[in-house]
BAFI-3210 file (N, C-alpha, C; in Angstrom, 3 decimals, decimal comma, padded with zeros to 6 digits):
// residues 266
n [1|2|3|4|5|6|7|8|9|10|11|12|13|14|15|16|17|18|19|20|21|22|23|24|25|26|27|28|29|30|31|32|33|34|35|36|37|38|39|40|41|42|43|44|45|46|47|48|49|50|51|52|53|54|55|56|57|58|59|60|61|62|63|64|65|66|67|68|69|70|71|72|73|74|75|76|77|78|79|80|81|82|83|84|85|86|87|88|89|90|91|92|93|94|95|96|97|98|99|100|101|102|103|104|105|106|107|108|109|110|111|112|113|114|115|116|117|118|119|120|121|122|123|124|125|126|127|128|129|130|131|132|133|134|135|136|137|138|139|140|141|142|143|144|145|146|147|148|149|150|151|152|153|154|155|156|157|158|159|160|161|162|163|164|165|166|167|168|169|170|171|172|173|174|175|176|177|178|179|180|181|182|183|184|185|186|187|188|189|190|191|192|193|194|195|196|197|198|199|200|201|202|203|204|205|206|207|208|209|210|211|212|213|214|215|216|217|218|219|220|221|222|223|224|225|226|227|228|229|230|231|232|233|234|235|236|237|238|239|240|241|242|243|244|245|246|247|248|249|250|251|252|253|254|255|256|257|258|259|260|261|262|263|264|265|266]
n.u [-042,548|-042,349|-039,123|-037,546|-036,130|-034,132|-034,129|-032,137|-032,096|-032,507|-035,471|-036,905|-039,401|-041,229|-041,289|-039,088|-036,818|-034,279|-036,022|-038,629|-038,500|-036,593|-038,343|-040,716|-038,860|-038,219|-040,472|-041,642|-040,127|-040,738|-040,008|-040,187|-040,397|-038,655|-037,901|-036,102|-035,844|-033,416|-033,077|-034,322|-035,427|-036,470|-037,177|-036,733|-038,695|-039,063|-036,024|-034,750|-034,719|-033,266|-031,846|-033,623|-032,602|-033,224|-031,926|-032,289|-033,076|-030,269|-030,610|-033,455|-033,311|-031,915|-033,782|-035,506|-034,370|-034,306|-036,682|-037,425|-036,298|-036,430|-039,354|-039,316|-037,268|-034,431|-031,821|-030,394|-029,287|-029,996|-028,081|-028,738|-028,478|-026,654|-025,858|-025,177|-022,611|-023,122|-025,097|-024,490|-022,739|-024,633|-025,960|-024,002|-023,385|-026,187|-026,427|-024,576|-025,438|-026,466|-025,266|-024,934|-025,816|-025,908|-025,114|-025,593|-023,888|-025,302|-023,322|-023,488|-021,761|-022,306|-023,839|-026,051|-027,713|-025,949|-023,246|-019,356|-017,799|-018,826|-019,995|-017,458|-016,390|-018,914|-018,614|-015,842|-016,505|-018,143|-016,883|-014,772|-016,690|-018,621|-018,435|-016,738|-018,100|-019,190|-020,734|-021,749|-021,287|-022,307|-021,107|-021,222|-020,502|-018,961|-018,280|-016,964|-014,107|-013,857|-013,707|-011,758|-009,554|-009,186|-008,149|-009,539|-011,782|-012,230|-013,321|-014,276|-012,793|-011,135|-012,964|-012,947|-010,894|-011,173|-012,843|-011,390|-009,588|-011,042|-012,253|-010,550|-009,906|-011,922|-013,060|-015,281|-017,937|-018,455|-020,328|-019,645|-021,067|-020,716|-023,414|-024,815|-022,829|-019,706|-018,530|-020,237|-022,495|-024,031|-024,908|-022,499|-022,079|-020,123|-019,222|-017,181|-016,169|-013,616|-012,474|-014,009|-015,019|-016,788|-018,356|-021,408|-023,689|-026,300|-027,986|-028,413|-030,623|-031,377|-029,375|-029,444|-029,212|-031,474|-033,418|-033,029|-032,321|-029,789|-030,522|-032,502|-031,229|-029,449|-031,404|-032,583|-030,714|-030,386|-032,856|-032,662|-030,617|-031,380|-033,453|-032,127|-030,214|-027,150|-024,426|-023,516|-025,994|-027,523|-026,562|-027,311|-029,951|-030,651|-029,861|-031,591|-033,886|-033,230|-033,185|-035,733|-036,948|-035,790|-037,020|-039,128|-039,688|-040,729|-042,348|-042,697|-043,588|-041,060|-037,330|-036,303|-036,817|-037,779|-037,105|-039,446|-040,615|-042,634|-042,710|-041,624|-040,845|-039,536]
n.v [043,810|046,083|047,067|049,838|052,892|055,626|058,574|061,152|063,518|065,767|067,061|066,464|067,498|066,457|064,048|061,661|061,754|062,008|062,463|061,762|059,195|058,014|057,357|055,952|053,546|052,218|051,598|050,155|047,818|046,963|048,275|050,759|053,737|056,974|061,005|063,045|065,943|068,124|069,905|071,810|071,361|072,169|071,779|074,203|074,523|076,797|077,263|075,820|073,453|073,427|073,134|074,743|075,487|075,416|075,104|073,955|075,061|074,268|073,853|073,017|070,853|069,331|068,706|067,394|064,868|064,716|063,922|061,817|059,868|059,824|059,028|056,016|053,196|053,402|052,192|052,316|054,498|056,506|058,661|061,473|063,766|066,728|069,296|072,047|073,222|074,350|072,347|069,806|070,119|069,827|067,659|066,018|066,114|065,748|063,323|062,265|062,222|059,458|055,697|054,317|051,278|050,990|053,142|054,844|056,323|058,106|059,517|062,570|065,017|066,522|069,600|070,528|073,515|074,953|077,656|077,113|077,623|077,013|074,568|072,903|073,955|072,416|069,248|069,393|069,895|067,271|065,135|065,323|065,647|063,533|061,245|059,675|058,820|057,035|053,352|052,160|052,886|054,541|055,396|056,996|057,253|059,646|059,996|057,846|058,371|061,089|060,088|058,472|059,294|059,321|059,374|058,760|056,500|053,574|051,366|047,918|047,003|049,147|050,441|048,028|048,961|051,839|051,379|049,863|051,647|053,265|051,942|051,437|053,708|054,958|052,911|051,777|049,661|049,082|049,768|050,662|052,588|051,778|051,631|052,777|053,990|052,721|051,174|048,358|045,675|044,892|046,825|047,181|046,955|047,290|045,450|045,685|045,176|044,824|042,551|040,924|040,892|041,666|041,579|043,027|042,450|043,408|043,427|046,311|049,216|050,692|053,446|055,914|057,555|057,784|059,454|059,380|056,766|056,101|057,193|055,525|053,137|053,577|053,603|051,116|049,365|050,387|050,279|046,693|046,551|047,079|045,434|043,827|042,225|041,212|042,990|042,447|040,526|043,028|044,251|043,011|042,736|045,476|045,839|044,860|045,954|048,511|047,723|046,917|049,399|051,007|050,202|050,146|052,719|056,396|058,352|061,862|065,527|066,539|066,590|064,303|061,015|059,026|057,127|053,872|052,256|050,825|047,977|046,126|043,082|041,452]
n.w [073,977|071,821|069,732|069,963|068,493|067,610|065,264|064,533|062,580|059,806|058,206|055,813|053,089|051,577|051,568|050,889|051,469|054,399|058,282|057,739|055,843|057,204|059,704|058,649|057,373|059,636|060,788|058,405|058,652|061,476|063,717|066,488|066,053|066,833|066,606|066,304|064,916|063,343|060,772|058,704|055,524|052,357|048,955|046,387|043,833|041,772|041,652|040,222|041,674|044,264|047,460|050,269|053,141|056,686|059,834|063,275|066,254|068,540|071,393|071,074|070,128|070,924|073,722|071,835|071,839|074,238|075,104|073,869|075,187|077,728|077,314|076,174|076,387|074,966|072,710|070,449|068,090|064,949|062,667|060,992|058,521|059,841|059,582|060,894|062,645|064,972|065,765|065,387|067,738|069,756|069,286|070,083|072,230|073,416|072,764|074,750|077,330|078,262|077,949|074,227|072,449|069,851|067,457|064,802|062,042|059,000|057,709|056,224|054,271|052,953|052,937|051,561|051,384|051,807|052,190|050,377|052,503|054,668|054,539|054,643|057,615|058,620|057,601|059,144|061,585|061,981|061,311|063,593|066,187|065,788|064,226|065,471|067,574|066,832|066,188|063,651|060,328|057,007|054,450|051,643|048,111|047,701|050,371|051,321|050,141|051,289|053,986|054,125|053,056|050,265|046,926|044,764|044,384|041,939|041,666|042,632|044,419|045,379|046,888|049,154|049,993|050,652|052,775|054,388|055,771|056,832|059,032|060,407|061,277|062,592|063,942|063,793|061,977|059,036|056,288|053,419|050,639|047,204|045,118|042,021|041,288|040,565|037,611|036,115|036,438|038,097|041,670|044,189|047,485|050,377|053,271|055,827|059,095|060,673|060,690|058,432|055,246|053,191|050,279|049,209|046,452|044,002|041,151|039,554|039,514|036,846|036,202|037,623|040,847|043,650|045,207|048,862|048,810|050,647|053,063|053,641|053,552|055,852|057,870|057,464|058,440|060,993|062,076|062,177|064,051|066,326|066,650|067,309|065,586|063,883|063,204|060,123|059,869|059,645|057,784|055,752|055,525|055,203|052,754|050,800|051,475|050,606|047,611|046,962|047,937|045,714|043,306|043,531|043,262|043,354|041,668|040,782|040,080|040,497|038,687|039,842|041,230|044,262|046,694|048,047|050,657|051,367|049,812|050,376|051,554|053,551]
ca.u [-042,442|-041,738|-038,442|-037,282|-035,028|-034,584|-033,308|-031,473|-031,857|-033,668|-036,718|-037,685|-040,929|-041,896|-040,789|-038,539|-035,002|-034,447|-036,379|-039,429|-037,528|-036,454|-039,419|-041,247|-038,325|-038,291|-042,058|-041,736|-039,267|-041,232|-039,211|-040,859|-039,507|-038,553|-037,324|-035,453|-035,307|-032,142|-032,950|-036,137|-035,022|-037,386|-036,367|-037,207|-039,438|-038,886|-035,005|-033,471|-035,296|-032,417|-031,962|-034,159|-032,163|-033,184|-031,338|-033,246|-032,174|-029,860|-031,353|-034,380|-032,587|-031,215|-034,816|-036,429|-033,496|-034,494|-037,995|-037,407|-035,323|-037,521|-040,485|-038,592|-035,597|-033,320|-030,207|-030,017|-030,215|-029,438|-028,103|-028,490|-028,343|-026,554|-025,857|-024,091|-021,100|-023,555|-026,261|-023,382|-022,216|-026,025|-026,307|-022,522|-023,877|-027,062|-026,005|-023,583|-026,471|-026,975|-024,462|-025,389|-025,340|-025,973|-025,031|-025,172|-023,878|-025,040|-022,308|-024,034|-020,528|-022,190|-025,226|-025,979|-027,867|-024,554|-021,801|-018,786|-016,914|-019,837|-020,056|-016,711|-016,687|-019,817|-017,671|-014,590|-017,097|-018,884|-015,791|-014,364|-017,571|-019,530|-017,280|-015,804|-019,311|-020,262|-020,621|-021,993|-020,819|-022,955|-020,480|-021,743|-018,757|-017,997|-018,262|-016,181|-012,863|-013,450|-013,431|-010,733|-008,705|-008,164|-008,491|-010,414|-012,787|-012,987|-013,381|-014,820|-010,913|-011,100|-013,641|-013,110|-009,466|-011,587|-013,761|-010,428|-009,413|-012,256|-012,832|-009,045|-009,470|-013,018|-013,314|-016,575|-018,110|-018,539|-020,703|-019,826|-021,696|-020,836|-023,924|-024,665|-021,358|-019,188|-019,019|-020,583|-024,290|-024,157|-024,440|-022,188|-021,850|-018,854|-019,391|-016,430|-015,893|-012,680|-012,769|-015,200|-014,907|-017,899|-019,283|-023,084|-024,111|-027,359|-028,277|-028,133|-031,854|-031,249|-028,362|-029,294|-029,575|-032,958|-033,346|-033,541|-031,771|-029,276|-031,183|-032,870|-029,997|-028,649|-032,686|-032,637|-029,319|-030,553|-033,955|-032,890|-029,961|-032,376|-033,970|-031,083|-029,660|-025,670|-024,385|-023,622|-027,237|-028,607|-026,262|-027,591|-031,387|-030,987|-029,356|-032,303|-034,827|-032,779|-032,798|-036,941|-037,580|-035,475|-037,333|-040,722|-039,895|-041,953|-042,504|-043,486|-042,538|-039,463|-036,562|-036,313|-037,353|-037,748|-037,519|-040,741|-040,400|-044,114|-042,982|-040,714|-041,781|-039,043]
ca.v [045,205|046,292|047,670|051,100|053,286|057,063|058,888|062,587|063,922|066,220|067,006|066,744|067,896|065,732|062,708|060,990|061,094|062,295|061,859|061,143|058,150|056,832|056,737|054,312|052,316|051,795|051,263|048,652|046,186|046,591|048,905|051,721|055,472|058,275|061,205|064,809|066,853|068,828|071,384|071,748|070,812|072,099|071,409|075,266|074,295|077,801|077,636|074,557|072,329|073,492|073,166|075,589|074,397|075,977|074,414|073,599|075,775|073,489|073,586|072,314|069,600|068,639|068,682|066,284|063,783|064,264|063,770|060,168|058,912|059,591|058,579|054,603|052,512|053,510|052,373|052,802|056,295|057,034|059,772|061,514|065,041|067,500|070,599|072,872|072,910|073,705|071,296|068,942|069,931|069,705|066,390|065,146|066,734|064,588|061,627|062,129|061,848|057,945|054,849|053,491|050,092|050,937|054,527|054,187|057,429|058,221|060,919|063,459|065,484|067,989|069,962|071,473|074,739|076,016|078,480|076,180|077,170|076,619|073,320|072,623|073,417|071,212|068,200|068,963|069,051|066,035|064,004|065,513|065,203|062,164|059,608|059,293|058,100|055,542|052,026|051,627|054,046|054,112|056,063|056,645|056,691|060,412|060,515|057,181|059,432|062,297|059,695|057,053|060,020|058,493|060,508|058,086|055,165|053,267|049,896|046,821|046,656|050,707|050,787|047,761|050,129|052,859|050,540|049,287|052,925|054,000|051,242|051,784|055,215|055,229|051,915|051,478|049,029|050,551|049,873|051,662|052,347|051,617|052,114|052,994|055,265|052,059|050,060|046,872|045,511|045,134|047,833|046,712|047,424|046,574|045,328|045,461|044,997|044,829|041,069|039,788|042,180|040,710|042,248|042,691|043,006|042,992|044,140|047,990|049,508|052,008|053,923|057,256|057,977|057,919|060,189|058,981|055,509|056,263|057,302|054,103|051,847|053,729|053,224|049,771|048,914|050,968|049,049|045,768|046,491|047,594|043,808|042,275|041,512|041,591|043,927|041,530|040,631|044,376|045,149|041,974|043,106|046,943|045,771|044,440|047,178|049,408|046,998|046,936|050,678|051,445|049,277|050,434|054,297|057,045|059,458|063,424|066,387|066,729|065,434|062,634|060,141|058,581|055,656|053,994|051,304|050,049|047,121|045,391|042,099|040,357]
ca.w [073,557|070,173|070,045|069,468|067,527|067,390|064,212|064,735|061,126|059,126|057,683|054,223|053,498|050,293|051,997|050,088|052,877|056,003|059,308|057,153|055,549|058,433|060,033|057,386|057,049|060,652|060,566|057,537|059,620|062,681|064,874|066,381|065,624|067,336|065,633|066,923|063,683|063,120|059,998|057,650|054,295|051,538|047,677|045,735|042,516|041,169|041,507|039,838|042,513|045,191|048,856|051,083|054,610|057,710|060,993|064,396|067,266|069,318|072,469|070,372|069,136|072,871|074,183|071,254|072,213|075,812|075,407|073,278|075,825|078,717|077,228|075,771|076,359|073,487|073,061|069,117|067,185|063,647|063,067|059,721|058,219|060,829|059,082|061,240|063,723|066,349|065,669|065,550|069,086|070,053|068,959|070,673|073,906|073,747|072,776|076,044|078,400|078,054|076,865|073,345|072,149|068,397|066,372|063,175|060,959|057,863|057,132|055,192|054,408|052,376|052,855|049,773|051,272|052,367|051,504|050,447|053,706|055,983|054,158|054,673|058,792|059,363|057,607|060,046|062,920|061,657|061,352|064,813|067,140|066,099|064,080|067,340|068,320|065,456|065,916|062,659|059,147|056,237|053,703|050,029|047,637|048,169|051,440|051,658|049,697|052,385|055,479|053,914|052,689|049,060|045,842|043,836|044,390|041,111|041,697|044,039|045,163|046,102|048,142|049,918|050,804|051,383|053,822|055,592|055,996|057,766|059,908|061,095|061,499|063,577|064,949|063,279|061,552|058,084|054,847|052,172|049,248|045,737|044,197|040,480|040,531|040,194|036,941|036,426|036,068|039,434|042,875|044,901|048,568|050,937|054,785|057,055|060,712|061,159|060,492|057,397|054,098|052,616|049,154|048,893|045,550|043,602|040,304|039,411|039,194|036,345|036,558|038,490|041,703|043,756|046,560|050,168|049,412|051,580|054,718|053,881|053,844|057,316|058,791|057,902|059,660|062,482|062,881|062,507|064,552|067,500|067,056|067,999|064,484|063,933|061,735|058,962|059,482|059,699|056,557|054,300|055,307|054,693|050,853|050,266|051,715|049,463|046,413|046,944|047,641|045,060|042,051|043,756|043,708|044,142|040,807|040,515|039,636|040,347|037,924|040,629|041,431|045,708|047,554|048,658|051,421|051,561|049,267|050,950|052,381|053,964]
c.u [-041,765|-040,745|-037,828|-035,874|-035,581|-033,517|-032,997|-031,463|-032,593|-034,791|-037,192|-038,583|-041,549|-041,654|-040,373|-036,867|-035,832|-035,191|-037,739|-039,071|-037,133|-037,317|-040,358|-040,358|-038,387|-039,810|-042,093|-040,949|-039,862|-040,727|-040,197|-040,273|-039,433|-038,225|-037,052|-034,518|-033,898|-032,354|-034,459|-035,676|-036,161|-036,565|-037,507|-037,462|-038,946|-036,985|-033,939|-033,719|-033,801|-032,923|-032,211|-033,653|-032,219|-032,758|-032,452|-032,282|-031,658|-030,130|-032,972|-034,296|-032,320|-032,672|-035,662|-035,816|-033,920|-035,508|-037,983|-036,922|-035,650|-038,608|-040,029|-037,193|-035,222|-032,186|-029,607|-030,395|-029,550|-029,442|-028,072|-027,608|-028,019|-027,147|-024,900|-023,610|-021,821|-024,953|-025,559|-023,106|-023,604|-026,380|-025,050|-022,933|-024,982|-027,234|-024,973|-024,459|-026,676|-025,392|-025,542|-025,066|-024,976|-025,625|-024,695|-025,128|-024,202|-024,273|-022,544|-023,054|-021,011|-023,422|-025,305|-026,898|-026,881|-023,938|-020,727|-017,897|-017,596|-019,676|-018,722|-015,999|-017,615|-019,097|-016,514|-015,468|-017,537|-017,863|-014,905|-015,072|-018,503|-019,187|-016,992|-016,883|-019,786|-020,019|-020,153|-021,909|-021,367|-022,375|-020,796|-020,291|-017,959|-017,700|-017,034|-014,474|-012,871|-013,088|-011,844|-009,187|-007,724|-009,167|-009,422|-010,822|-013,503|-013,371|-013,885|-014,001|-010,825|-011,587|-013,863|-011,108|-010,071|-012,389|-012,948|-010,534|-010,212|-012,432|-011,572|-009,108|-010,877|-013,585|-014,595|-016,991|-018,548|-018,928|-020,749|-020,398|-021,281|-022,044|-024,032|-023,637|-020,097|-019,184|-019,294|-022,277|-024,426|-023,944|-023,919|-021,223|-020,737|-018,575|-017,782|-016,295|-014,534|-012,102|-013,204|-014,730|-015,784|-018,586|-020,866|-023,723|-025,393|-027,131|-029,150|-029,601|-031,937|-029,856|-028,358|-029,535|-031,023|-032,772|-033,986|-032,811|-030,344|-029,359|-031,878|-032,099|-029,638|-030,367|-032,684|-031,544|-029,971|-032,024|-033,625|-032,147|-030,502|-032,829|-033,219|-030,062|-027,977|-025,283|-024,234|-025,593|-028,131|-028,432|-027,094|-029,329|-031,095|-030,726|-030,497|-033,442|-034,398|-033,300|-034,523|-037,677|-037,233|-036,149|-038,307|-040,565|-040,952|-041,457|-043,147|-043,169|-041,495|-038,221|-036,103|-037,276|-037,468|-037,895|-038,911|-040,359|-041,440|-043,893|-042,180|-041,402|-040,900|-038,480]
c.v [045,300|047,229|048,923|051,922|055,167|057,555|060,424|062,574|065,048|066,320|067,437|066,580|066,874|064,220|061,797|061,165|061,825|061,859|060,982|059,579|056,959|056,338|055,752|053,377|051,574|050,741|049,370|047,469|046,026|046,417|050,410|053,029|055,878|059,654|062,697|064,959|068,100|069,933|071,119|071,872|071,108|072,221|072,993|074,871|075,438|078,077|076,185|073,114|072,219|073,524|073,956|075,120|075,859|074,964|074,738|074,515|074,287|073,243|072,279|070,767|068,303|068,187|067,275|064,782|063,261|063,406|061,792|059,451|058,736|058,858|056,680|054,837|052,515|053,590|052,201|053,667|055,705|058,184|060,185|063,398|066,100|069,048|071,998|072,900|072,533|073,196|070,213|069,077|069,546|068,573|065,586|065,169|065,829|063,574|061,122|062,029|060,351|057,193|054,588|052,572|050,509|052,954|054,298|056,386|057,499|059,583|061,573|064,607|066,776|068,598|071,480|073,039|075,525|076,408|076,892|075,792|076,953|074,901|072,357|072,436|072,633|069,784|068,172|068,562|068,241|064,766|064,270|065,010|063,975|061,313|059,596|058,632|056,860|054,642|051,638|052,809|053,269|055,536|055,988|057,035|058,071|060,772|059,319|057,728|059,829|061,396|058,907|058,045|059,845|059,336|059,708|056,484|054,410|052,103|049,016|047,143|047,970|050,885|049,703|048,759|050,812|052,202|050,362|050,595|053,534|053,234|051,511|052,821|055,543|054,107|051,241|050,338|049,663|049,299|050,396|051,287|052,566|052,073|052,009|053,739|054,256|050,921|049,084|046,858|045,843|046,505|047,101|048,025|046,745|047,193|045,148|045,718|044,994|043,140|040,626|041,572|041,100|041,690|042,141|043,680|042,403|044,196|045,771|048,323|050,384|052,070|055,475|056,588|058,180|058,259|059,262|057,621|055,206|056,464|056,417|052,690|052,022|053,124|051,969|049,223|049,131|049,999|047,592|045,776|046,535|046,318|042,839|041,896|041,590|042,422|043,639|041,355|042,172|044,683|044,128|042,403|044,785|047,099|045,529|044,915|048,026|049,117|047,034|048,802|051,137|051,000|049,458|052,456|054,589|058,341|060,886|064,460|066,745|065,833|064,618|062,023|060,260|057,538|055,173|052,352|050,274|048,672|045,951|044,483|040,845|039,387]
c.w [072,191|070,530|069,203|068,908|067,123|065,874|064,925|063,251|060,913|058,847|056,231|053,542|052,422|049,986|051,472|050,992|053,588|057,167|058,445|056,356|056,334|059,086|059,519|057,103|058,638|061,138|059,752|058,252|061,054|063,884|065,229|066,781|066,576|066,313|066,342|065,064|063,848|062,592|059,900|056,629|053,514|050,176|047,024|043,992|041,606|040,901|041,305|041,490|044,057|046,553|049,231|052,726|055,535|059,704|062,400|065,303|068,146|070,563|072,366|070,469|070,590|073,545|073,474|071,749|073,889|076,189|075,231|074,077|077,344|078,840|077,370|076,405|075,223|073,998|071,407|068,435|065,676|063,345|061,267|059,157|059,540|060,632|059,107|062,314|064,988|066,870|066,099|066,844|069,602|070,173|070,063|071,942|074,513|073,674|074,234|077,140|078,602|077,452|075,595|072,886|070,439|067,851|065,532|062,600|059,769|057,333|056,003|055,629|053,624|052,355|051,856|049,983|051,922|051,323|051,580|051,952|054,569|055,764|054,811|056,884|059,799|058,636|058,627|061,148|063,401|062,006|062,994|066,023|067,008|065,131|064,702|067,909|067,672|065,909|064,355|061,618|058,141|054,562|052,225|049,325|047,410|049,168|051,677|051,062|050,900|053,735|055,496|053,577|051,471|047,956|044,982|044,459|042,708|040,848|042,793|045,084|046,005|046,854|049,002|050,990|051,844|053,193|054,869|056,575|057,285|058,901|061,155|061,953|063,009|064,605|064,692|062,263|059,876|056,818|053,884|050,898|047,776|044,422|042,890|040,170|040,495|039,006|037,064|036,396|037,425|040,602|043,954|046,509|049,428|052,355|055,320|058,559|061,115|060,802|059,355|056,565|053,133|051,780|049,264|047,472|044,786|041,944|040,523|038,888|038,441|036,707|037,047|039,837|042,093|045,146|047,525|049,650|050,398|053,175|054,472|054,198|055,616|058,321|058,776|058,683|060,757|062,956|062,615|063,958|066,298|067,926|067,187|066,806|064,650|063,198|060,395|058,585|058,927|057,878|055,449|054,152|054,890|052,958|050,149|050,122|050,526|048,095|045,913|046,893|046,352|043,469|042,417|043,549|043,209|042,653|041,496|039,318|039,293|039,525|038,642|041,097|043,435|046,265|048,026|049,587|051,504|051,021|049,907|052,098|053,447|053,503]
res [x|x|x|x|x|x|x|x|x|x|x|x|x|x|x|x|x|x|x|x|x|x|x|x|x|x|x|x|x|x|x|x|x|x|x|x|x|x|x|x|x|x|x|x|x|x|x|x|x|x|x|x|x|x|x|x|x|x|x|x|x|x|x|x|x|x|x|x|x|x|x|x|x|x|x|x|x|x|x|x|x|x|x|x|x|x|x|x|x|x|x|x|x|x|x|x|x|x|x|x|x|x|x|x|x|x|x|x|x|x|x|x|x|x|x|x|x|x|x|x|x|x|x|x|x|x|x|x|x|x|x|x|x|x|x|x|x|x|x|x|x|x|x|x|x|x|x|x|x|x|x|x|x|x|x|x|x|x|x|x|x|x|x|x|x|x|x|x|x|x|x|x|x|x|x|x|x|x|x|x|x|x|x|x|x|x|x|x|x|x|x|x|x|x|x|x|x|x|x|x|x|x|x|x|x|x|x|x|x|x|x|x|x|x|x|x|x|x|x|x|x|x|x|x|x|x|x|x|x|x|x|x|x|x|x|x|x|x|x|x|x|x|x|x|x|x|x|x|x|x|x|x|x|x|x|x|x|x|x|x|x|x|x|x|x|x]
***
């Protein structure tokens, strides 16, 4: 049996993150999806290419989780884009039906079609109801500040702090991302367990940002992690999914760019 893997995220319509995202990265390593959408994420052409976010009724949300977990044996989700407090409880509630071997967070701390204080009580609820659930934390380098509780990340040395921090604090196994927002030729990423603080760095593809490599990094963790891998292993293959979508992206319209997974060969 080919083994499975559900994402809890979003939906972003022009497929470049969210559930769409996950699902092809899952696909490309040769795990097979699930997926209980959360919001509907559309990017407004006419208004500075901003967030259009409409949230899933929570019952909704409880139901798609039900269905995936009836249908397959899952015992690894990824969880991505929440949104709001009580999507977030929605999600804590259904993940409480079942043990899991694997949760991997990608702590999306700020959802950019909110007011700042809406924004601000789906981060407390985020960090209250399901870091408490993570195995596995996939923190980009402002989300690794808000979890580690440190004012600046400017260095290798900082965010393997921030890395300790977190792992201390949630029990989780935690990759944080470095990225192109740390100097150096190199993007460097930084695995800890509690144990091993092991750098993974590769040369820097450009220096922006390319939508969706983040819900690609957390999908690849999450599908290898499903095939058995360790998390060292999951994290050294998802660096490299990243390192490939990201040097294959996906042009348009829009002043970004997008991940494309198709190229990635192993």
């Amino acid at each position: 049996m080919i083994p499975v893997a559900l994402t809890i995220a979003g939906s972003e319509a022009t497929g470049g993150a969210g559930a769409q995202t996950d699902l092809k990265t899952f696909h490309q390593l040769g795990t097979f999806g699930t997926a209980a959408l959360t919001c509907i994420v559309s990017f407004d052409p006419k208004n500075g290419w901003g967030h259009r976010f409409v949230p899933v009724d929570p019952q909704v949300i409880k139901d798609q989780v039900e269905a995936s977990t009836a249908v397959h044996d899952i015992d690894t989700v990824k969880i991505g884009m929440l949104g709001t407090p009580a999507t977030i409880d929605a999600v804590a509630e259904a993940l409480g039906t079942q043990e899991w071997k694997n949760v991997v967070l990608d702590p999306v701390l700020i959802c950019k079609g909110q007011e700042p204080g809406a924004a601000l009580d789906t981060d407390n609820a985020l960090k209250e109801r399901i870091l408490p659930l993570a195995t596995f934390v996939t923190p980009n380098h402002f989300e690794s500040m808000a979890l580690s509780g440190m004012d600046a990340i400017e260095s290798v040395e900082d965010l393997k702090e921030a890395a300790r921090r977190i792992n201390e604090s949630s029990g989780a196994v935690v990759l944080a991302k470095g990225g192109v927002v740390l100097p150096g030729e190199d993007a460097v990423d930084v695995f800890y367990d509690g144990e091993q603080m092991v750098e993974l760095a590769s040369p820097k593809v450009g220096e922006e940002r390319v939508s969706g490599a983040g819900c690609t990094l957390a999908a690849a963790v999450t599908a290898e992690l499903a095939k058995g891998a360790t998390p060292l292993e999951a994290a050294r293959t998802a660096k490299a999914v990243v390192d490939s979508a990201i040097a294959h992206r996906q042009g348009g319209h829009a002043p970004f760019e997008a991940v494309y997974q198709g190229a990635y060969a192993g």
